[in-house]
C-alpha positions in Angstrom: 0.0 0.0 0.0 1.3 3.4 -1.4 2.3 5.7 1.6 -0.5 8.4 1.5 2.1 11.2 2.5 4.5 10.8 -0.3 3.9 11.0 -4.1 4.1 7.9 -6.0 3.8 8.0 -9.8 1.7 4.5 -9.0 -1.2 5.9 -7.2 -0.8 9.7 -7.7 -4.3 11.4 -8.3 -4.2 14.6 -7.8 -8.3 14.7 -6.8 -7.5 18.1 -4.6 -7.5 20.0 -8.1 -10.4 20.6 -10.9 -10.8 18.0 -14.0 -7.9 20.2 -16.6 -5.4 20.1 -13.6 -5.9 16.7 -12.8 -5.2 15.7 -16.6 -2.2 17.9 -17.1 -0.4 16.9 -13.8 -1.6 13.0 -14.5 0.0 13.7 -17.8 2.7 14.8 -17.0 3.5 12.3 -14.6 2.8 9.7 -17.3 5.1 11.6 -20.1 8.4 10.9 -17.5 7.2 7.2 -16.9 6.9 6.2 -20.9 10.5 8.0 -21.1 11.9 5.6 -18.7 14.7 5.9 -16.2 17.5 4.7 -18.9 16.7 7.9 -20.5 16.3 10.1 -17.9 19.4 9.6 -16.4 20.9 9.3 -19.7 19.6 12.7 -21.1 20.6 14.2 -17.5 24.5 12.7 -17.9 24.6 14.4 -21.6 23.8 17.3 -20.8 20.6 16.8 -23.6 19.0 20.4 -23.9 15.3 19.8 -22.8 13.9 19.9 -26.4 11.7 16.9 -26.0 10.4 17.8 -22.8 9.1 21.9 -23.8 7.7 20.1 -27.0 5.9 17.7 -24.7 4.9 21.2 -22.3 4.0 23.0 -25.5 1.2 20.7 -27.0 -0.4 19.8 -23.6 -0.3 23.7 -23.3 1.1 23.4 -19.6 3.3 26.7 -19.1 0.4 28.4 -20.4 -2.4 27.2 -18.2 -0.5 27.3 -15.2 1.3 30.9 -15.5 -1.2 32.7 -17.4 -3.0 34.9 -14.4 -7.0 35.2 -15.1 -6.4 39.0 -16.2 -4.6 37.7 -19.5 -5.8 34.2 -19.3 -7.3 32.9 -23.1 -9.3 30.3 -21.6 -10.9 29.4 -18.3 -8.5 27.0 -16.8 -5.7 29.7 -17.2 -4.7 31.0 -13.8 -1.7 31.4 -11.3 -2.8 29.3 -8.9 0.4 28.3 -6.2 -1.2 25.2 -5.2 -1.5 23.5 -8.8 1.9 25.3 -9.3 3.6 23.6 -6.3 2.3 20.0 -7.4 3.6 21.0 -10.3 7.6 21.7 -8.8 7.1 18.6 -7.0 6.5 16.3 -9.8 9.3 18.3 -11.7 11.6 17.8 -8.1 10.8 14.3 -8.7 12.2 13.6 -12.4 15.1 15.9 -12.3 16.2 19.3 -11.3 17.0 20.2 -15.1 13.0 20.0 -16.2 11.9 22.3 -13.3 14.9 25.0 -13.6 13.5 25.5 -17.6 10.2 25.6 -15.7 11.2 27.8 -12.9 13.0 30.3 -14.5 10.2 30.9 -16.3 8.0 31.8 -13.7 10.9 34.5 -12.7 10.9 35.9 -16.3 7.4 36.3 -15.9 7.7 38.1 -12.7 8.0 41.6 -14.0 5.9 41.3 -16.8 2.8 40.3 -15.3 3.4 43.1 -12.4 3.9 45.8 -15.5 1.1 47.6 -16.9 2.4 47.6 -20.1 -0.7 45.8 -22.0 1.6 45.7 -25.3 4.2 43.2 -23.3 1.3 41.9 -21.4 -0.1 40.6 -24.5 3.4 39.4 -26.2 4.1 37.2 -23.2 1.1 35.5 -23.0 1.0 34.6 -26.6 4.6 33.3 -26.2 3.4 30.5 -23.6 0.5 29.8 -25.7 3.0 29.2 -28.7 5.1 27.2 -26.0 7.8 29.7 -25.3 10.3 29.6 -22.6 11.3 32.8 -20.6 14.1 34.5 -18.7 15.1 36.2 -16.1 18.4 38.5 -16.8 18.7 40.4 -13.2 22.5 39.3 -12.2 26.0 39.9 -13.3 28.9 38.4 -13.4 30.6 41.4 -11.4 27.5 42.0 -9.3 26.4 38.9 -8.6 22.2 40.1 -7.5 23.4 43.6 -6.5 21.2 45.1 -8.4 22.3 48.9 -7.0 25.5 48.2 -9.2 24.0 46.6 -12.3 26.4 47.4 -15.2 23.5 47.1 -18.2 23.2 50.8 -19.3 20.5 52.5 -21.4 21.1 55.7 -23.0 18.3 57.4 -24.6 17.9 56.8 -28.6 16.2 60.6 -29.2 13.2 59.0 -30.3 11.4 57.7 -26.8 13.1 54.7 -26.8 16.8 53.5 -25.8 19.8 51.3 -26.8 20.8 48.8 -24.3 24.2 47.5 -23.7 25.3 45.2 -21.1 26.1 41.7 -20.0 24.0 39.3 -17.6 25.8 35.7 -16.5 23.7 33.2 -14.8 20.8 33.5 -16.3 18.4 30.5 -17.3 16.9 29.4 -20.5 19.2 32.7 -22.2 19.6 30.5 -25.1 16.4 29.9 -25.9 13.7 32.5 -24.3 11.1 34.1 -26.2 11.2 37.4 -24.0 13.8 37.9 -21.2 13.0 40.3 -18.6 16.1 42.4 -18.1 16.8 44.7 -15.2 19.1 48.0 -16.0 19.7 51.8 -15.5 19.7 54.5 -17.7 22.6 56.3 -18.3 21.3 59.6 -18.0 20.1 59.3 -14.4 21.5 58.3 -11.4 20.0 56.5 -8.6 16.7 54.6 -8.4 15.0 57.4 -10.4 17.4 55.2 -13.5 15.8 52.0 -13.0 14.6 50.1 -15.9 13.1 46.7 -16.4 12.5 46.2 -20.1 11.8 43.0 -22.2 14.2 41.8 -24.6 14.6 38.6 -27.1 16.9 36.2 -27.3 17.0 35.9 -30.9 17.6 39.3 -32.1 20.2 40.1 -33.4 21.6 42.3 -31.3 21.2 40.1 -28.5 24.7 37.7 -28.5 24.6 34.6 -26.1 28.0 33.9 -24.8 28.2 30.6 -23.3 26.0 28.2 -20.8 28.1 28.4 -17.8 27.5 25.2 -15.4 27.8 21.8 -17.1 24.2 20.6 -17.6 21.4 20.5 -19.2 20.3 23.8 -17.8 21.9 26.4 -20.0 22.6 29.0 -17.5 23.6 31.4 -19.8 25.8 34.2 -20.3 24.7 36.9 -22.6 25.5 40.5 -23.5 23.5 43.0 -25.9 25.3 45.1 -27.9 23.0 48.9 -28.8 20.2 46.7 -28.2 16.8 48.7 -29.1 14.6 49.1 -26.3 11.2 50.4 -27.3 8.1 51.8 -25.2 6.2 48.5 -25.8 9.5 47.0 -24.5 9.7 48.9 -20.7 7.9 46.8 -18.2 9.1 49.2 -15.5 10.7 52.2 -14.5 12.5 54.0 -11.5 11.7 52.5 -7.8 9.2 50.8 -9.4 11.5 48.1 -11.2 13.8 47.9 -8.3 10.5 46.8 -6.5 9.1 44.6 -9.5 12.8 42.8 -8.8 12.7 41.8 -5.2 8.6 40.9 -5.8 9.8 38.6 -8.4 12.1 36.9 -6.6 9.4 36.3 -3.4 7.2 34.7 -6.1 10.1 32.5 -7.4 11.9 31.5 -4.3 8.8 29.7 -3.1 9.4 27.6 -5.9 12.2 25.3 -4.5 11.0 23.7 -1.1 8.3 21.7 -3.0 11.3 20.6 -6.1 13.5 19.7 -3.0 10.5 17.8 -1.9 10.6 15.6 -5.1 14.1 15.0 -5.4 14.1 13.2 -1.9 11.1 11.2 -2.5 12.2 9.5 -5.1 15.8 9.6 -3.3 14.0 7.6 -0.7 12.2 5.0 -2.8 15.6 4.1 -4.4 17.3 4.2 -1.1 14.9 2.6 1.3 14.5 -0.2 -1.2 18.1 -0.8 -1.5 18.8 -0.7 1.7 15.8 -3.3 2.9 17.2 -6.5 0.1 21.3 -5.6 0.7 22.9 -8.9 3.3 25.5 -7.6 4.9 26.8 -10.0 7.6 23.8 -12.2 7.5 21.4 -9.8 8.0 19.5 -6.8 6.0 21.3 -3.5 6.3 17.9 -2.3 7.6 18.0 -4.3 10.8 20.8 -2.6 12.1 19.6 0.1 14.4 21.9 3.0 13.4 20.5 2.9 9.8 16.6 2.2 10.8 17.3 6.0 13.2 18.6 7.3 10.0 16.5 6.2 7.6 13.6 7.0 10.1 14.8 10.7 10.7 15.1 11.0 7.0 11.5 10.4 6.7 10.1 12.1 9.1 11.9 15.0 8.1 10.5 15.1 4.5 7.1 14.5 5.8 7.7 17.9 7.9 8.9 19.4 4.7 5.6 18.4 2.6 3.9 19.4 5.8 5.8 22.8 6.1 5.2 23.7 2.4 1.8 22.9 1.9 1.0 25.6 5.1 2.9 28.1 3.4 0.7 27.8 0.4 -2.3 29.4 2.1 -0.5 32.3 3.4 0.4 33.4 -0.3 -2.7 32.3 -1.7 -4.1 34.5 1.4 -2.4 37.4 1.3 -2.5 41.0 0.8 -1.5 44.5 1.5 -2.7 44.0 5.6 -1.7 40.4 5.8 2.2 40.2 4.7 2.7 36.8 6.8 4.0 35.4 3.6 7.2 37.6 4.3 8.2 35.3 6.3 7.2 32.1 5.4 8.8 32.4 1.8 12.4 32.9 3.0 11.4 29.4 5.1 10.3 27.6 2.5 13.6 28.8 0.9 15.9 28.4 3.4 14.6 26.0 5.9 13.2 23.5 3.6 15.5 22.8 0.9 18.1 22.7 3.8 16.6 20.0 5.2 16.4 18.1 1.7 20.3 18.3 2.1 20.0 16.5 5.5 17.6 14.1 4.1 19.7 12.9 1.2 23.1 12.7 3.6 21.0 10.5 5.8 19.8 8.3 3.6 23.4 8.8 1.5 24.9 7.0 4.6 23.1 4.0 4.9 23.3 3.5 1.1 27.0 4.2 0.9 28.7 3.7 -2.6 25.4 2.7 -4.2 24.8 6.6 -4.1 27.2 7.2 -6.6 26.3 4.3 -9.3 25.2 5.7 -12.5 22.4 4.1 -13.3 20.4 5.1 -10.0 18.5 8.4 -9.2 20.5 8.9 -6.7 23.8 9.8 -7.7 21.7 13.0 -9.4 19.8 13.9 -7.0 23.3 13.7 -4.1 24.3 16.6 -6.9 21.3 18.5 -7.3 19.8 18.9 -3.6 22.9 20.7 -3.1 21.9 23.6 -5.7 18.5 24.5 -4.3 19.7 26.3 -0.9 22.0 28.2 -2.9 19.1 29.6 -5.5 17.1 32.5 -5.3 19.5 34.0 -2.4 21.7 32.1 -0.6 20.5 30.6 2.9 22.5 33.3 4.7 20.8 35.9 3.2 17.4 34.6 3.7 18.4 33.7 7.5 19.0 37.2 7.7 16.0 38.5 6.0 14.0 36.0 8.9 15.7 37.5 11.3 13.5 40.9 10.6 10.3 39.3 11.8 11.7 37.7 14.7 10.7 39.5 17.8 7.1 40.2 15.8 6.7 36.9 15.6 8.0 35.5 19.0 6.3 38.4 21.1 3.9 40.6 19.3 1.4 38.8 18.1 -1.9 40.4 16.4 -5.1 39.2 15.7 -5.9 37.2 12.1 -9.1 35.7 10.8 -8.0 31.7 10.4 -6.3 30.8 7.1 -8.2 27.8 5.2 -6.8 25.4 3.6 -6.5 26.9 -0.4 -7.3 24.1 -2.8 -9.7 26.5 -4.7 -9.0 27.2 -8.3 -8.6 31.1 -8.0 -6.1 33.0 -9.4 -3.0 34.7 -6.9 -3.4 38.1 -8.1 -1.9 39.8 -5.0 1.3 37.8 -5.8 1.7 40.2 -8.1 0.5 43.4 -6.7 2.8 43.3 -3.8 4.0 46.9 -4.0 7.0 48.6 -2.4 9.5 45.6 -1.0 9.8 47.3 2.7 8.6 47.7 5.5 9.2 44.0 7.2 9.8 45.2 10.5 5.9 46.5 10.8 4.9 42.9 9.4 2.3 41.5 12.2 1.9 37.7 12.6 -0.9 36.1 14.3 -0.3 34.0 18.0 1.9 30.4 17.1 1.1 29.1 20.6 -1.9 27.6 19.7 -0.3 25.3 16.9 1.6 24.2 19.5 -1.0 23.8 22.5 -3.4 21.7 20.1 -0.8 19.3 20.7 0.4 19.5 24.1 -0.4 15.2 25.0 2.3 14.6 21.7 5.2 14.2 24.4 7.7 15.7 22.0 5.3 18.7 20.9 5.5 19.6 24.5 9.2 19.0 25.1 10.3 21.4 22.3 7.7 24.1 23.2 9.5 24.1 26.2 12.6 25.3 24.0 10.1 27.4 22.0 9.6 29.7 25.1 12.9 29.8 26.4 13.8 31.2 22.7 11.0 33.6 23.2 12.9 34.4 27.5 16.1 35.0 25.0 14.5 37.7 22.8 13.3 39.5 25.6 16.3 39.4 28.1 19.1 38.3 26.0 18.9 39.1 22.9 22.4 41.2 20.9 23.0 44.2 21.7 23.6 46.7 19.5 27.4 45.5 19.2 26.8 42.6 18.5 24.0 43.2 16.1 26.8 43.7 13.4 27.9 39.9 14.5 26.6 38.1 11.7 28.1 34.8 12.3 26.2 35.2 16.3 23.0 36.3 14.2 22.8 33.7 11.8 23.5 31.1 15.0 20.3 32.7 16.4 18.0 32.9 13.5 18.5 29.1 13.0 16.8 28.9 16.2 14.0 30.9 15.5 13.3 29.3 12.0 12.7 26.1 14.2 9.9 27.3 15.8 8.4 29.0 12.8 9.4 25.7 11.2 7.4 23.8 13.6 4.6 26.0 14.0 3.5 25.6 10.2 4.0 21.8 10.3 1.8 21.5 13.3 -1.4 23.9 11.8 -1.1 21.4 8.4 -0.8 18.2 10.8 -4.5 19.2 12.5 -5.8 20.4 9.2 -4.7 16.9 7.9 -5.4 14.4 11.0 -1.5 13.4 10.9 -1.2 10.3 12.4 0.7 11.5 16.0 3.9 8.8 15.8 4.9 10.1 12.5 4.4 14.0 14.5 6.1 12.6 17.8 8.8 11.7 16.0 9.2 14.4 13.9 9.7 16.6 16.5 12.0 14.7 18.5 14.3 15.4 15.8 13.1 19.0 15.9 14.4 18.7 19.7 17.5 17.3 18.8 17.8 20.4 16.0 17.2 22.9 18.3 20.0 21.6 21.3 22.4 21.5 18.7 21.5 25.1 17.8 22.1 26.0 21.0 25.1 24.5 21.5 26.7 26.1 18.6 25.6 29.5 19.5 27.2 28.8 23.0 29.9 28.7 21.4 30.0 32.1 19.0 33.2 34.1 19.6 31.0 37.1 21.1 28.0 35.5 22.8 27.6 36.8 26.7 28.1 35.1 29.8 24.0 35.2 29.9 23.8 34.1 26.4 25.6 31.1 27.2 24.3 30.4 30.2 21.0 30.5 27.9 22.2 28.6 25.9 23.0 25.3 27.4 19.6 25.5 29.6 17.8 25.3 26.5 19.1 22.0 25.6 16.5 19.3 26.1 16.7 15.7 25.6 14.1 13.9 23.3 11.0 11.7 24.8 12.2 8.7 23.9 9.6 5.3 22.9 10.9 2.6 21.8 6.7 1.0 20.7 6.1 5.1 19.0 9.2 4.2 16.7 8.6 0.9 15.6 5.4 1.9 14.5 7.1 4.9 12.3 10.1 2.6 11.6 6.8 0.2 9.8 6.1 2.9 7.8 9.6 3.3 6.7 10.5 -0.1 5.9 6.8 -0.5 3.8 8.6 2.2 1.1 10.9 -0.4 0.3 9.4 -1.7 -3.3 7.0 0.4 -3.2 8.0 2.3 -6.1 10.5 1.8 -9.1 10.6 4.2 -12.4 10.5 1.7 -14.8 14.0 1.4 -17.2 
């Protein structure tokens, strides 16, 4: 029987979604399992550009139904709708990184085009993803990296309205094939954010030069430069604060993007590694008998469940929000930072039991050891969006304000806020509502109640310990800090999903004994910072809590474990 809180290609139906969603994630699905594995790990080890696949996307029309908002859709089912769009990354996740990067950095090429009110560009782009285009997004630099303050592509006026762009970008997805790549600049003639441009351009004019792809892979992460490029009105998605704005907003809409593909690469990680694990003798005996590897292979599942848990919460604080409820703020960098972080800890754990089979080219495996590693690093690096949670923290922790209760967002409706975000400040204002309750619904789950224990004393640190204004310029004692705090934050989402979804209360128990665990080790490292107090550390090691250990509570998860085992196999 197919584990109901993983996907399985077996027994996926996707009945949460209307009848055209259901048949174009079922068909996608089915598209990856009539390939075959032989070929999808052969296309992956080529470096095959994804031809096949966007031809496959194109005539099903899938780009277009699910990034077409309602306010340019051509048909009914066309919406942005972040639930069918996570299912979406998942399934993606699930297949290989290199189909949901062509996919993803889409969406951020979209991002300033469907927050422009330019009706000429409007128009262009959704034609494009009705013809089965691919987009861009051309924000960094080589240089620069994503400071865009310093961007180097300059546009001096042409006399007649318009301009002539010149410029590099590096690191930029799908540059060798997009129909319209949104490109961030400044015009010559102005300085400061008054100069701001974003403007679309086209890959295949002839003023635009690709360089080179610049990672070795399928994904052609291109280079590109334009040389007196002409930038008409119809072009100019955005101008002045305004595109600096349209930049960051893209990127909140994007970054959401990787917890549910990290999501996909482990579960099929897990099927391969369970499964290998459960029929490999070593001394007589099934490598899954040994208790070391049942605690790791255990504490590898239980943390993707939290993941799945985590992200699927998130999604009805977008789908929720607006100009007075910004919660999404924080939950984005999360799902960034948090959960694709734990996808890394999820693949070393099971990467450890399986040993050398991990790097054997004709499993999963040995791609996805490689490409969980990418998705922390996307979209910001965790640092930075450890910092940006940071903001919220005291909000969060001790200000709480009062919110009408978020449903569950399954509904087919289309996120127009996501897009209509508006100035990107203000985050220290953002109000959250109380996340006690998440965790008092569950005080008789013994671990629940052992790690809101180190909740509160988190919340006794803010308040009488917290950095001074020394060492708020610490950023090594910071980051130390914030990993506490996104383990609450962390937990708090997982436990609103687990009552919205009847979780069965071993798999949450044990879940958060690891959470425990997590957040003692935390604190032990932050004990340990170079400038924390004699009160910090004193903190510090009082917070440190031993797991409620039952020996019955994780059998019965371990059960659930060892039933993955065969459960499912790509065919070759």
């Amino acid at each position: 029987m197919a584990d109901p809180l993983l996907f399985n290609p077996r027994t996926y139906d996707p009945a949460q979604f209307e009848p055209d969603t259901r048949r174009l994630l079922r068909a996608t699905v089915d598209w990856f399992e009539d390939r075959g594995k032989r070929r999808l790990i052969e296309d992956y080890r080529s470096r095959a550009w994804l031809a096949d696949f966007l031809a496959f996307a194109a005539k099903e029309g899938l780009f277009a139904t699910f990034l077409t908002p309602a306010s340019a859709a051509g048909h009914k089912d066309q919406r942005w709708d972040t639930a069918r769009i996570a299912a979406l990354n998942e399934i993606f996740g699930f297949y290989g990184l290199d189909y949901w990067y062509a996919w993803q950095v889409t969406i951020l090429g979209l991002g300033p085009v469907w927050q422009s009110d330019n009706a000429a560009a409007r128009t262009r782009a959704a034609e494009l993803l009705a013809q089965g285009e691919v987009f861009a997004f051309g924000l960094s630099e080589k240089t620069h990296g994503a400071d865009i303050y310093s961007t180097d592509m300059l546009l001096t006026p042409d006399g007649d309205g318009g301009f002539r762009a010149t410029g590099s970008k590096y690191y930029i997805g799908n540059g060798n094939a997009a129909g319209l790549v949104s490109v961030f600049g400044r015009r010559a003639d102005i300085e400061g954010p008054d100069g701001y441009v974003f403007f679309a351009a086209d890959s295949r004019h002839p003023a635009y030069h690709l360089v080179k792809n610049v990672v070795d892979s399928s994904k052609y992460v291109s280079e590109f430069r334009l040389e007196d490029y002409p930038v008409g009105p119809d072009d100019v998605l955005h101008t002045g604060r305004a595109a600096f704005d349209a930049a960051l907003n893209t990127v909140n809409v994007g970054k959401f993007n990787l917890c549910t593909a990290s999501i996909g690469i482990c579960e099929h990680a897990m099927y391969e590694a369970v499964t290998h694990a459960h029929h490999r003798i070593l001394y007589g005996r099934p490598v899954t008998a040994f208790p070391h590897v049942r605690r790791e292979l255990a504490d590898a599942y239980v943390r993707l469940v939290g993941m799945k848990l985590f992200s699927d919460r998130a999604v009805d604080y977008f789908r929720s929000a607006s100009p007075d409820d910004r919660r999404y703020l924080l939950f984005n960098p999360m799902t960034k930072m948090k959960v694709t972080t734990e996808g890394e800890k999820v693949i070393d754990l099971m990467w450890d039991v399986i040993a050398a089979k991990g790097f054997e080219k004709d499993t999963y495996f040995a791609q996805a050891a490689v490409e969980i590693r990418g998705l922390p690093k996307l979209e910001g690096t965790v640092h930075v969006n450890l910092a940006l949670i940071l903001k919220f923290m005291r909000n969060h922790l001790l200000h709480p304000a009062e919110f009408a209760a978020v449903p569950t967002r399954l509904d087919a409706a289309d996120d127009t806020f996501l897009f209509e975000q508006g100035p990107a400040r203000g985050l220290g204002s953002v109000r959250f509502h109380d996340w006690r309750p998440a965790y008092d619904a569950y005080t008789g789950v013994p671990n629940v109640a052992r790690f809101r224990e180190q909740a509160d004393a988190l919340c006794e640190f803010v308040a009488t310990a917290a950095p001074d204004e020394e060492q708020s310029h610490d950023l090594d004692l910071l980051l130390a800090v914030g990993q506490l705090f996104a383990l609450v934050v962390h937990g708090q989402l997982i436990l609103e999903q687990a009552r919205l979804t009847d979780l069965d209360e071993d798999v949450l128990d044990e879940l958060f004994s690891v959470l425990v665990r997590d957040f003692s080790a935390f604190a032990v490292e932050l004990h340990g910072k170079d400038s924390a107090t004699v009160d910090q550390q004193r903190w510090a090691l009082g917070a440190v809590r031993r797991p409620v250990v039952d020996e019955a509570r994780s059998g019965r998860v371990w059960e659930r474990v060892e039933a993955l085992s065969g459960a499912y196999e790509m065919a070759p």
